[in-house]
OpenMM code with the backbone's topology and positions (N, CA, C; nanometers):
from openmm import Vec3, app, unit

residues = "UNK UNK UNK UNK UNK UNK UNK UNK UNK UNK UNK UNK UNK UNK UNK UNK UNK UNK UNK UNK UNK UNK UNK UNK UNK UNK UNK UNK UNK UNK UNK UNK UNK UNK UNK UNK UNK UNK UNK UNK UNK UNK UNK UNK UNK UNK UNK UNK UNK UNK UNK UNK UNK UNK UNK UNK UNK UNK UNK UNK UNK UNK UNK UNK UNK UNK UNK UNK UNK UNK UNK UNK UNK UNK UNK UNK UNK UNK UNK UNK UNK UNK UNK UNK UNK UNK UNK UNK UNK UNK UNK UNK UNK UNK UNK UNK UNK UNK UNK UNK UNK UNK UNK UNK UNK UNK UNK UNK UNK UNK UNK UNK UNK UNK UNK UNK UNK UNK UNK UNK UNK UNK UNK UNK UNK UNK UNK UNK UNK UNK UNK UNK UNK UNK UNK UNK UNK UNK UNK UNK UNK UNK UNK".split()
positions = [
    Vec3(0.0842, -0.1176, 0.0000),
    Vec3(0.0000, 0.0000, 0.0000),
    Vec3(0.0887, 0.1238, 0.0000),
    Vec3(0.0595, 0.2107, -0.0687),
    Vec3(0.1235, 0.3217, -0.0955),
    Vec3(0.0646, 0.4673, -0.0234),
    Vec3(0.1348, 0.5223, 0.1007),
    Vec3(0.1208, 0.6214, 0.1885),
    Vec3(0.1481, 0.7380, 0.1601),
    Vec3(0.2020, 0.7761, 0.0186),
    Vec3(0.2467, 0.8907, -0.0015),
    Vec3(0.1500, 0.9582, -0.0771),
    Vec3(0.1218, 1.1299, -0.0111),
    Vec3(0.0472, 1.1557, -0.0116),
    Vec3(0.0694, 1.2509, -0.1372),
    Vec3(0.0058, 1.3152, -0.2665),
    Vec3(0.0636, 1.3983, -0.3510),
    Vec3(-0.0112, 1.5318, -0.3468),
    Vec3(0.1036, 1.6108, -0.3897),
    Vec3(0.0411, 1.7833, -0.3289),
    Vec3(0.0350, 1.8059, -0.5009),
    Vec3(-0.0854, 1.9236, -0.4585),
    Vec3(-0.0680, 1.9691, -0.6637),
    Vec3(0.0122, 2.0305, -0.6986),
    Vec3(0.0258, 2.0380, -0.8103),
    Vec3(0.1176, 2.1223, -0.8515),
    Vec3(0.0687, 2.2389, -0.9481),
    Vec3(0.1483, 2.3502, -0.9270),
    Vec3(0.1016, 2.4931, -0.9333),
    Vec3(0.2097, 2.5427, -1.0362),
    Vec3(0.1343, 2.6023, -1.1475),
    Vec3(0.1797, 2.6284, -1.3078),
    Vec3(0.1704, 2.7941, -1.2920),
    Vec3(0.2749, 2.8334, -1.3027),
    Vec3(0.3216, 2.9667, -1.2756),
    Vec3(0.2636, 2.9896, -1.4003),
    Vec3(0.2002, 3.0907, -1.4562),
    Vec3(0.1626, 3.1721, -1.5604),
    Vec3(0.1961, 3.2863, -1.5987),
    Vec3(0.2889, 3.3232, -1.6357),
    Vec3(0.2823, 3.4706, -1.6645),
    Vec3(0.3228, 3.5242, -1.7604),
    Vec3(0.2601, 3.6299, -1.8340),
    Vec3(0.3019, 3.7090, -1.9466),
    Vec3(0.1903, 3.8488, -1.9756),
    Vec3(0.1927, 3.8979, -2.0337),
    Vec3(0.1968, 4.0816, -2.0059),
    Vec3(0.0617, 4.0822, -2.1364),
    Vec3(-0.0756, 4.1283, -2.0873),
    Vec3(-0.1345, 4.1883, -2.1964),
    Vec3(-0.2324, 4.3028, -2.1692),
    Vec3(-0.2493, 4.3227, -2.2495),
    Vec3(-0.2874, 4.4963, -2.2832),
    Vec3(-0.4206, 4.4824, -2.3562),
    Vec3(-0.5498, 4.5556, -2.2873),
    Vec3(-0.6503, 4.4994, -2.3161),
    Vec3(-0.7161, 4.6649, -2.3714),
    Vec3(-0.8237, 4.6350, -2.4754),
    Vec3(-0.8796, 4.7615, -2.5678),
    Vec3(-1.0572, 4.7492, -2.5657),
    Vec3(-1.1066, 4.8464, -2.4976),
    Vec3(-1.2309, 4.8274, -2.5315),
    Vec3(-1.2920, 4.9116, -2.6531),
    Vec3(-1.3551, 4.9254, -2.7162),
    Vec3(-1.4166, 4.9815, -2.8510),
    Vec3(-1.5569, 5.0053, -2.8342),
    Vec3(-1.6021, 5.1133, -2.7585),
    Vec3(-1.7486, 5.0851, -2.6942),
    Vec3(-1.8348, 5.1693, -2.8329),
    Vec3(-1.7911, 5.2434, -2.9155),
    Vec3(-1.8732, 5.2997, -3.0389),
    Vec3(-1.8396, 5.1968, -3.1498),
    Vec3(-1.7843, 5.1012, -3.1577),
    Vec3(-1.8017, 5.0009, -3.2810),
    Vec3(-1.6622, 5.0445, -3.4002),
    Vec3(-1.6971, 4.9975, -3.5064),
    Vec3(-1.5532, 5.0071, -3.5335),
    Vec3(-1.5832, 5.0504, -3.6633),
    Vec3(-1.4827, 5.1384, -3.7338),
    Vec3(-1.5017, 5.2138, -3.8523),
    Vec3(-1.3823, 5.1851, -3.9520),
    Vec3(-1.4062, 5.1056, -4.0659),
    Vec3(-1.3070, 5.1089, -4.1402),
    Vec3(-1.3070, 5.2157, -4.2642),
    Vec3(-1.2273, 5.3189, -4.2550),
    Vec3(-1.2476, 5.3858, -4.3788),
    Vec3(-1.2408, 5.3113, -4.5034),
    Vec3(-1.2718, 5.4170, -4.6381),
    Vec3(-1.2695, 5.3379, -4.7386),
    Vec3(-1.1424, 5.3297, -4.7915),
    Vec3(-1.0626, 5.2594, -4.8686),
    Vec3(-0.9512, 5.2610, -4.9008),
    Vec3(-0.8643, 5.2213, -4.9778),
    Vec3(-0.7949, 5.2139, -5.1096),
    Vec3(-0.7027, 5.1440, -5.2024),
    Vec3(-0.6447, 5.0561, -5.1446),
    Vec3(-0.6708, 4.8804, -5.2495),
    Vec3(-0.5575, 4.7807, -5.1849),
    Vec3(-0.4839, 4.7846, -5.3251),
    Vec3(-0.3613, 4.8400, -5.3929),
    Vec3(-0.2677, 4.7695, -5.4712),
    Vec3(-0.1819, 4.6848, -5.4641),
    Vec3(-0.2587, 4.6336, -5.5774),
    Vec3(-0.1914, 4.4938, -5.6317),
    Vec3(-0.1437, 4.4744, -5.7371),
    Vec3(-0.0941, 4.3311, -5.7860),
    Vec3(-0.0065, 4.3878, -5.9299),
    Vec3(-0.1419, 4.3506, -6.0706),
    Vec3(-0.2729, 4.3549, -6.0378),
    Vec3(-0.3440, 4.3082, -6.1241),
    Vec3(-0.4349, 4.4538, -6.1095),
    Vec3(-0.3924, 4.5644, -6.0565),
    Vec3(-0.4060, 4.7065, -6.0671),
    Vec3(-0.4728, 4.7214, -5.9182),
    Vec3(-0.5574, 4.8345, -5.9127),
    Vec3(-0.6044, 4.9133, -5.7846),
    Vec3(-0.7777, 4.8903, -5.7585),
    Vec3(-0.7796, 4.8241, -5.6342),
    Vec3(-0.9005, 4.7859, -5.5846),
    Vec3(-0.9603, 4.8899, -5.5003),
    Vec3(-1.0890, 4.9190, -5.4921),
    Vec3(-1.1060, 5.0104, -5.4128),
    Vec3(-1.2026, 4.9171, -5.2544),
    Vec3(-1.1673, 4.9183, -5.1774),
    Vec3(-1.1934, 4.8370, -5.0676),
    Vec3(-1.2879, 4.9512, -5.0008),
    Vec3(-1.4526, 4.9462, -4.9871),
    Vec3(-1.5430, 5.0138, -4.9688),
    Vec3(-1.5233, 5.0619, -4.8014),
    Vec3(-1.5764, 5.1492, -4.7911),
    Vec3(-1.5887, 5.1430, -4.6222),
    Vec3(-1.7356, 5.0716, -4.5573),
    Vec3(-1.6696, 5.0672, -4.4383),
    Vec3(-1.7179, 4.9465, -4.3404),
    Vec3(-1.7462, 4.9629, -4.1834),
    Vec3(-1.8753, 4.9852, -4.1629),
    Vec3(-1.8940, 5.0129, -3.9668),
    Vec3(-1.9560, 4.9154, -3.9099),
    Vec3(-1.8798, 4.8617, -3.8416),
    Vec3(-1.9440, 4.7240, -3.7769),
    Vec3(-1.9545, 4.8267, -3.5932),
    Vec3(-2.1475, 4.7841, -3.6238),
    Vec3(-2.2044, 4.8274, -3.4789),
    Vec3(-2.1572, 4.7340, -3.4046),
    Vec3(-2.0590, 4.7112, -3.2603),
    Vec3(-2.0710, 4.6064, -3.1935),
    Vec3(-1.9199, 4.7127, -3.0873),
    Vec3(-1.9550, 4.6178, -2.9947),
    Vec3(-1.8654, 4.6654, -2.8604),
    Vec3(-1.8112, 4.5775, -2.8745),
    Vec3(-1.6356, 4.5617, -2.9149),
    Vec3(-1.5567, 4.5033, -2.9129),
    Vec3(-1.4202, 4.4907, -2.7614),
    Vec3(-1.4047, 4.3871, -2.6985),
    Vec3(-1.2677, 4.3531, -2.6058),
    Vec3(-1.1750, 4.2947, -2.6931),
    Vec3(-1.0520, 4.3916, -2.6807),
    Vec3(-0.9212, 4.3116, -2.7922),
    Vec3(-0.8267, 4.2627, -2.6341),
    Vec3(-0.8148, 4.1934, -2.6726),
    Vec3(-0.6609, 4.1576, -2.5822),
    Vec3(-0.5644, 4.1240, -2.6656),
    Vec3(-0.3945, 4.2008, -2.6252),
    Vec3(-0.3403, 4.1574, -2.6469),
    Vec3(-0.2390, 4.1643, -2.5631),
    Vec3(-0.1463, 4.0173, -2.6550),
    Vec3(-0.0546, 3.9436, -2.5510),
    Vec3(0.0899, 4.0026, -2.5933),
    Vec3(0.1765, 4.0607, -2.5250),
    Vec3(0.3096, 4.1403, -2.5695),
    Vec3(0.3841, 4.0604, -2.5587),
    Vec3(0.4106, 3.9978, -2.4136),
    Vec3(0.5173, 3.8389, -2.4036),
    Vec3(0.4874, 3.7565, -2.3657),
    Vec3(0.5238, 3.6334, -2.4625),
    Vec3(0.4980, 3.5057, -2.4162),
    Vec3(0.6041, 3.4534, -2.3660),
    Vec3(0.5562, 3.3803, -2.2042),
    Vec3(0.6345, 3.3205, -2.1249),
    Vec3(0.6771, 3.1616, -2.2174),
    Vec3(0.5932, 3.1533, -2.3089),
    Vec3(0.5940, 2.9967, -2.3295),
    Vec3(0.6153, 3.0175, -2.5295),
    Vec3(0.6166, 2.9492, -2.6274),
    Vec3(0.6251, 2.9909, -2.7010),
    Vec3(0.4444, 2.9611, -2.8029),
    Vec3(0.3771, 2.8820, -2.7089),
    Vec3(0.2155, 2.8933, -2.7378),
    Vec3(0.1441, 2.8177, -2.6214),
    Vec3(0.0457, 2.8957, -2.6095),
    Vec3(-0.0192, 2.9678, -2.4601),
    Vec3(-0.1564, 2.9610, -2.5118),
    Vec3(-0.2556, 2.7865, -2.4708),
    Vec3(-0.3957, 2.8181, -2.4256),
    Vec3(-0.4720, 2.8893, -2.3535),
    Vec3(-0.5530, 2.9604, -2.3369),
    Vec3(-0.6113, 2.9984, -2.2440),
    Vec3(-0.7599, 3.0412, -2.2133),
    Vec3(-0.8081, 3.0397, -2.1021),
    Vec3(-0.9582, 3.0258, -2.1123),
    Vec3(-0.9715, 3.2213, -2.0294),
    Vec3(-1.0219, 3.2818, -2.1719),
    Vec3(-1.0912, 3.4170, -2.0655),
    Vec3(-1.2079, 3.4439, -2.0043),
    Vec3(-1.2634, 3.4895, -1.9322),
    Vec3(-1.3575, 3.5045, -1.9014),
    Vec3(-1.4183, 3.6614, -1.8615),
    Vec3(-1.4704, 3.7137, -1.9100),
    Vec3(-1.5006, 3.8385, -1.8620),
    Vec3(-1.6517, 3.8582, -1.7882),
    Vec3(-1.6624, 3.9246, -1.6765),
    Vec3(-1.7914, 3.9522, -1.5837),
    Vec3(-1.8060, 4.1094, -1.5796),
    Vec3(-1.9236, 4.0937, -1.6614),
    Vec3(-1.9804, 4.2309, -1.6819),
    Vec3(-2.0805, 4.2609, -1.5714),
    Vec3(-2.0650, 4.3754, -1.5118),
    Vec3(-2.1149, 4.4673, -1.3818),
    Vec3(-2.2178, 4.5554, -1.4375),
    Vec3(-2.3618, 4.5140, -1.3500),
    Vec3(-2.4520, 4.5988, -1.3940),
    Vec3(-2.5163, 4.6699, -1.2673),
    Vec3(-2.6660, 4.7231, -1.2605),
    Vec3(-2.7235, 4.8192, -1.1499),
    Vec3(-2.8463, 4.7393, -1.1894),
    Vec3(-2.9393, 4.6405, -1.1059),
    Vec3(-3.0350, 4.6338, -1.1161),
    Vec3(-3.1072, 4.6622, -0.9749),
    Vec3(-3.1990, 4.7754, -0.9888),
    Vec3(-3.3087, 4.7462, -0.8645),
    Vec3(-3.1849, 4.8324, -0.7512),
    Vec3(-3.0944, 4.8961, -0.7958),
    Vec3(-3.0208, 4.9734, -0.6877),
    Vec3(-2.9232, 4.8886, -0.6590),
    Vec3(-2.8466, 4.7622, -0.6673),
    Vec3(-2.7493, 4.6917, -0.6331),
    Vec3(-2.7048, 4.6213, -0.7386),
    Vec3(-2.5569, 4.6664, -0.7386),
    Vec3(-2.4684, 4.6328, -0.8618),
    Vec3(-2.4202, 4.4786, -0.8368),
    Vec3(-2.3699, 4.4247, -0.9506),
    Vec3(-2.3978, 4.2844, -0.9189),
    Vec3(-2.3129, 4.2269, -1.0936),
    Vec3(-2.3088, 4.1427, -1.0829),
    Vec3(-2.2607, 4.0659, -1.2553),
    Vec3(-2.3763, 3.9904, -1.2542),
    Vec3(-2.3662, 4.1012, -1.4445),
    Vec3(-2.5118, 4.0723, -1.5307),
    Vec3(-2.4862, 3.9623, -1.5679),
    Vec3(-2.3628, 3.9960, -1.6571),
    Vec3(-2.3432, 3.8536, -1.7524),
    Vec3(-2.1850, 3.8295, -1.7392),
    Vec3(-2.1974, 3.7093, -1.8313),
    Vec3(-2.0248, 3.6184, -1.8087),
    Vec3(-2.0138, 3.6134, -1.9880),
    Vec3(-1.9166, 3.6383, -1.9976),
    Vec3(-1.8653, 3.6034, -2.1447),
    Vec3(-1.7042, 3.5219, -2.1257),
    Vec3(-1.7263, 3.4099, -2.1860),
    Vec3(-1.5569, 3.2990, -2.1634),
    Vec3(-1.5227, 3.3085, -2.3302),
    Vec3(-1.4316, 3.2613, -2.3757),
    Vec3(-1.3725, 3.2320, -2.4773),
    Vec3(-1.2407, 3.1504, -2.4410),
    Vec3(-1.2411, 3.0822, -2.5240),
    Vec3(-1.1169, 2.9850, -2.5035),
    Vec3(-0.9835, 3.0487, -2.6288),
    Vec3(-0.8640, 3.0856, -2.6107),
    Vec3(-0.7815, 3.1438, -2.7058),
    Vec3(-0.6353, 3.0317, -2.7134),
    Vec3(-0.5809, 3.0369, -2.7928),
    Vec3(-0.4463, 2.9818, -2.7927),
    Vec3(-0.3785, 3.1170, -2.9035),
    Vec3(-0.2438, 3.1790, -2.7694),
    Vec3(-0.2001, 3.2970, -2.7899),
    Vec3(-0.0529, 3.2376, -2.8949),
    Vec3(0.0244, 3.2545, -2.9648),
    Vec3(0.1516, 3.1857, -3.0201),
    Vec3(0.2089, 3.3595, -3.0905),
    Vec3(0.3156, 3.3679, -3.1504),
    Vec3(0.3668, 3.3973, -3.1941),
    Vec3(0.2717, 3.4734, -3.3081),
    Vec3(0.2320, 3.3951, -3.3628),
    Vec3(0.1624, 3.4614, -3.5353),
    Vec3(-0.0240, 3.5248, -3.4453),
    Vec3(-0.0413, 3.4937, -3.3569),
    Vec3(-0.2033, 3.5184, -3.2806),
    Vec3(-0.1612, 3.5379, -3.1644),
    Vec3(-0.1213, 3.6747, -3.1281),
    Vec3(-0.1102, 3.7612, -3.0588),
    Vec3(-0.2388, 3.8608, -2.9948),
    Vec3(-0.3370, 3.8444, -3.0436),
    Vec3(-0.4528, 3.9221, -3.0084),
    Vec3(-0.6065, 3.8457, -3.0230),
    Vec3(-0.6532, 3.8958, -2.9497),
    Vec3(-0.7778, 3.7822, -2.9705),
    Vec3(-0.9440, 3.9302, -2.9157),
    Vec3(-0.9870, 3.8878, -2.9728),
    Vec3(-1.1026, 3.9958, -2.9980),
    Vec3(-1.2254, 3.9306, -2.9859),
    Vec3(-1.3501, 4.0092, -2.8383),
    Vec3(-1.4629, 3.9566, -2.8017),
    Vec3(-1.5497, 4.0236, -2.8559),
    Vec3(-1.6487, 4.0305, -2.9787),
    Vec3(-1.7359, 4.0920, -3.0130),
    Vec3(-1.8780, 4.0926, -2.9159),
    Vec3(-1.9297, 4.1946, -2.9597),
    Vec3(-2.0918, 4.1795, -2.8963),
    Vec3(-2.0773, 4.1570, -2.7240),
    Vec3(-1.9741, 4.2144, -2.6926),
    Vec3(-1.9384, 4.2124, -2.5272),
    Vec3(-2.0661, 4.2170, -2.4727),
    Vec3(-2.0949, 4.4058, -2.4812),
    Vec3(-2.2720, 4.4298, -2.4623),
    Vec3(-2.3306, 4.4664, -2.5505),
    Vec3(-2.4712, 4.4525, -2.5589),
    Vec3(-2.5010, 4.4876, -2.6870),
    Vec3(-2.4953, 4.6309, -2.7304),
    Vec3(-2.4371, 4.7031, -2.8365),
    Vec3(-2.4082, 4.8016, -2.8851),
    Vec3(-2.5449, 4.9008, -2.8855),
    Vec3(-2.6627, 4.8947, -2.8493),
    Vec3(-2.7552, 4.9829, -2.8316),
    Vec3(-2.8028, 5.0229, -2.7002),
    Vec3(-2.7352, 4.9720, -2.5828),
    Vec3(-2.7440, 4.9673, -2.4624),
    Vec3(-2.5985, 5.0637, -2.3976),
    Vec3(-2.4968, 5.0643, -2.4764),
    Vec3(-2.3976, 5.1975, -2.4798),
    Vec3(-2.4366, 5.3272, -2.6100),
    Vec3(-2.5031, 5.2731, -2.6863),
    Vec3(-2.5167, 5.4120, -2.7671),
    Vec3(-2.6346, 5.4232, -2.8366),
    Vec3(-2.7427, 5.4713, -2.7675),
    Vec3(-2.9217, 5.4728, -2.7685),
    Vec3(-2.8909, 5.5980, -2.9087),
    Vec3(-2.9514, 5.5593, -2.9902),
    Vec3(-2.9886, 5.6661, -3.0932),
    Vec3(-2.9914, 5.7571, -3.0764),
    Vec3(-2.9865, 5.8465, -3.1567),
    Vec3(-3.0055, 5.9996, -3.1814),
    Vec3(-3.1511, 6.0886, -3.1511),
    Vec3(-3.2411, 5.9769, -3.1694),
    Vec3(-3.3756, 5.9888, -3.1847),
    Vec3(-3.4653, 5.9472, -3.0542),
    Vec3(-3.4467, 5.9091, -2.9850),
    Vec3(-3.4580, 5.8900, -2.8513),
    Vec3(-3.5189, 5.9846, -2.7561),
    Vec3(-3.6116, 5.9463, -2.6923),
    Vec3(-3.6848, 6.0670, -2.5910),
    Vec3(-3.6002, 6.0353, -2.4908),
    Vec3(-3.6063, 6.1409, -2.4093),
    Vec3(-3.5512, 6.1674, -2.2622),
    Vec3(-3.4171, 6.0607, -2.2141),
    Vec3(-3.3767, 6.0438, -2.1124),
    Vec3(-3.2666, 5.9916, -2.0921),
    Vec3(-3.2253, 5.8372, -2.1038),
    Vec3(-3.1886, 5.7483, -2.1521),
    Vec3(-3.1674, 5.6015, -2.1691),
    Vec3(-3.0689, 5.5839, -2.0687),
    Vec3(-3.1418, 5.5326, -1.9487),
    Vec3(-3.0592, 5.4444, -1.8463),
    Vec3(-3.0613, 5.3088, -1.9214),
    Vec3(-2.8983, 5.2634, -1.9456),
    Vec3(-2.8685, 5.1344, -1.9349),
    Vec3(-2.8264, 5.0672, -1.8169),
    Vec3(-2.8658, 4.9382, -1.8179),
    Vec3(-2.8312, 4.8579, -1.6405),
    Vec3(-2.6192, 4.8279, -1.6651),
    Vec3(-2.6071, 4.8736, -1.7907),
    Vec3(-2.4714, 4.8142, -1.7588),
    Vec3(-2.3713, 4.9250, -1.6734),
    Vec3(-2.4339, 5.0343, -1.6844),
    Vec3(-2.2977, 5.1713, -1.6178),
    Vec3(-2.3666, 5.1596, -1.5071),
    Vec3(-2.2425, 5.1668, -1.4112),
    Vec3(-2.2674, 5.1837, -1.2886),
    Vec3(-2.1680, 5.2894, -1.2507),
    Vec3(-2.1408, 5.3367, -1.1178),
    Vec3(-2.0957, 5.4578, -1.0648),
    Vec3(-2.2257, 5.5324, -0.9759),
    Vec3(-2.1583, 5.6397, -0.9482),
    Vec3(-2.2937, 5.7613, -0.8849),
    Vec3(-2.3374, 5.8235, -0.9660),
    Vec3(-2.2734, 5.8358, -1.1054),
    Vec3(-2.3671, 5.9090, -1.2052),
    Vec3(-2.3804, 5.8194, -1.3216),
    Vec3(-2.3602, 5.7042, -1.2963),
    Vec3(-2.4426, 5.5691, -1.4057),
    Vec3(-2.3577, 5.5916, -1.5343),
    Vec3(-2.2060, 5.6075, -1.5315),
    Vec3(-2.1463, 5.6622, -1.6503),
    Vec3(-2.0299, 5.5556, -1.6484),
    Vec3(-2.0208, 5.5019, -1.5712),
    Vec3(-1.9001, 5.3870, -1.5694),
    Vec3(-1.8995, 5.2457, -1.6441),
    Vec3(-1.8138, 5.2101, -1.6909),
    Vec3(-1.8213, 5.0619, -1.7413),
    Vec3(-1.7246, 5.0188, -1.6494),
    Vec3(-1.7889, 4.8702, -1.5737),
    Vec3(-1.7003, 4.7971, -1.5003),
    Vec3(-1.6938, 4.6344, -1.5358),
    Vec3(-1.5891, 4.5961, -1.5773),
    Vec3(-1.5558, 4.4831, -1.6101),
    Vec3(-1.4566, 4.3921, -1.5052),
    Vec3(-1.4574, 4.2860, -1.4923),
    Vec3(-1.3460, 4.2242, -1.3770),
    Vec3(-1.3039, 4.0851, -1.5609),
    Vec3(-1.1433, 4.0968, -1.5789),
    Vec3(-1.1173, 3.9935, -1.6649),
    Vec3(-1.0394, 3.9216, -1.6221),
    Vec3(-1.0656, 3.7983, -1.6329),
    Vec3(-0.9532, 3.6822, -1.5625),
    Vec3(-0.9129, 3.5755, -1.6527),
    Vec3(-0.7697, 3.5496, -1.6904),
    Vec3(-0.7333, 3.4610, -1.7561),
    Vec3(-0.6537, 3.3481, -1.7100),
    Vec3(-0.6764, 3.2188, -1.7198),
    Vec3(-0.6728, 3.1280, -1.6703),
    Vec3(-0.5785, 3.0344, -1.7748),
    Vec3(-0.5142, 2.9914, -1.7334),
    Vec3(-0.4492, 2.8914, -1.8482),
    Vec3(-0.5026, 2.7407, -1.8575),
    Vec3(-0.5001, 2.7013, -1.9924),
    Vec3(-0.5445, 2.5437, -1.9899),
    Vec3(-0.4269, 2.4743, -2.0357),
    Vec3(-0.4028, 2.3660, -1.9769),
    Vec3(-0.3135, 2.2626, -2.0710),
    Vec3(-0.3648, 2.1379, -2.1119),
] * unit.nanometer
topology = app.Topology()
chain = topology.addChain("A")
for resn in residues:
    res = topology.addResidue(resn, chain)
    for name in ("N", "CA", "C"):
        topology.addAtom(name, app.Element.getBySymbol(name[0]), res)
């Protein structure tokens, strides 16, 4: 019978990233791609959506699974609280350095039309004057 007892073992993680939120959506102007079969004109392009970019500057490892998870902070009923959970699973390497969460929140809940009566409280800002975005992001490694 075997008495020895085994302790876990604990996977140091670390490496450096730099995270981008895009809360008005994203605008590609219009723009020339040349090529050698002459000049394309590449139309412009606005994608409505609240985008999270992460990116990874150094890798401790030379490719790096990982599971994100982001918990979005809302105000319901007077007590702030996490609305929602968004995970994605990424594998960071060398050539995929950045990894991008579309549709975080939905893009009409940060930017109510033009046309709109009186004030649009969304449940996602919180603060004392309901103007804050609060996110908690945690990345976790898988092997």
């Amino acid at each position: 019978m075997n008495n020895r007892i085994e302790t876990p073992r604990v996977i140091f993680f670390l490496f450096l990233v730099f995270f981008n939120i895009l809360c008005r959506g994203i605008w590609f102007k219009k723009c020339y791609l040349i090529v050698w079969q002459g000049t394309l004109e590449v139309p412009e392009e606005v994608l409505y959506t609240v985008r999270l970019s992460l990116t990874c500057r150094e890798l401790s490892e030379t490719d790096m699974r990982v599971k994100v998870s982001v918990l979005i902070y809302g105000l319901q009923g007077g007590v702030e609280h996490v609305m929602e959970v968004k995970e994605k699973v990424h594998h960071f390497s060398t050539q995929e350095k950045v990894m991008n969460i579309d549709d975080l929140i939905p893009f009409e809940e940060l930017n109510p039309p033009a046309t709109s009566e009186g004030t649009h409280e969304t449940p996602y800002l919180v603060g004392p004057n309901r103007d804050q975005l609060k996110l908690n992001i945690v990345i976790a490694p898988i092997r």
